[in-house]
C-alpha angles and dihedrals in degrees: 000000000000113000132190130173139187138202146197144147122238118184097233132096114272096234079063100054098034085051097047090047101055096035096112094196093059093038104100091043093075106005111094097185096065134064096178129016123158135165105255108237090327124100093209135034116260144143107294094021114128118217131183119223121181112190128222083269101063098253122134131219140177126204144181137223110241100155127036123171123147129243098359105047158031136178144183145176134204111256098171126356153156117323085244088058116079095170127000129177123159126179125201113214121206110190127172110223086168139349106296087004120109142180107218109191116177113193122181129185119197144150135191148231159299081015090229094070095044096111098064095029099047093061093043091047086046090056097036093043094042093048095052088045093051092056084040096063087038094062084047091068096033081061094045085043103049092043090051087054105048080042094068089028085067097042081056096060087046105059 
C-alpha cells in the first residue's frame, strides 16, 4: 500500500494545533484541500465518529475516527470514498520538541483501483496526494502563523 508523510515544525503548543485541526467548525478557514467537511451525527471527533470531508475537486469521502488522542494524535480511516480508492487511512502526529515548538507530521496509506491498474494509478494518486497534503500542512503553519502574528500585533496596541 502505497505511504507519504510530511513534516514541519510550527511554534505553537500541540494541544493547540491538534485542537485547531479537528475543530470542524474552523476547518475550511485554513485547510486548502476541503470545501466541505462536517462531524456525521457527533458534536465532537472521537474514535468511531464518522465525518464527511469533500475536497476542492469535488470528491467525497467519508472517514472514521480510529485513533484520538489529544493532543498527539489523530487517526481515520475511509468508510466510503471515491470509485479510484480501494482503502485510505491518514494520522496526524502532534509532537513537542520545546515549549510553543511542535513537530506536525501528516502520514496518509492508500491504493487504488480497479487493482489491475494499481500499478499506474498508485504512483499518479501518491504525487498528486502528496502534493495536495503538503500544501495542506503548509497552509497549517501559515494559520498558526498569521494568527500568531495579529495576536502580538493587538497586545501591541494594548499596551
Amino acid at each position: 500500500m502505497p505511504r507519504f508523510e510530511h513534516t514541519v515544525e510550527i511554534d505553537a503548543d500541540p494541544t493547540v494545533l491538534f485542537d485547531l485541526t479537528q475543530n470542524y467548525q474552523q476547518r475550511l478557514q485554513w485547510d486548502p484541500f476541503l470545501k466541505i467537511a462536517h462531524l456525521i451525527d457527533a458534536e465532537e471527533p472521537a474514535v468511531g465518529v464518522r465525518a464527511w470531508c469533500v475536497a476542492h475537486t469535488g470528491v467525497g469521502m467519508e472517514t472514521e475516527y480510529v485513533s484520538y488522542a489529544r493532543p498527539t494524535v489523530v487517526a481515520v480511516k475511509m468508510t466510503r470514498g471515491p470509485a479510484l480508492l480501494s482503502a485510505f487511512a491518514g494520522s496526524w502526529r502532534f509532537e513537542e520538541i520545546e515549549p510553543e515548538r511542535t513537530r506536525v507530521t501528516f502520514t496518509y496509506f492508500f491504493e487504488a483501483r480497479p487493482a489491475i491498474l494499481a500499478w499506474l494509478l498508485n504512483p499518479l494518486l501518491n504525487s498528486y496526494l502528496s502534493h495536495e497534503m503538503h500544501q495542506r500542512i503548509e497552509a497549517l503553519k501559515r494559520a498558526v502563523s498569521t494568527n500568531a502574528s495579529r495576536s502580538a500585533t493587538r497586545r501591541e496596541v494594548d499596551l
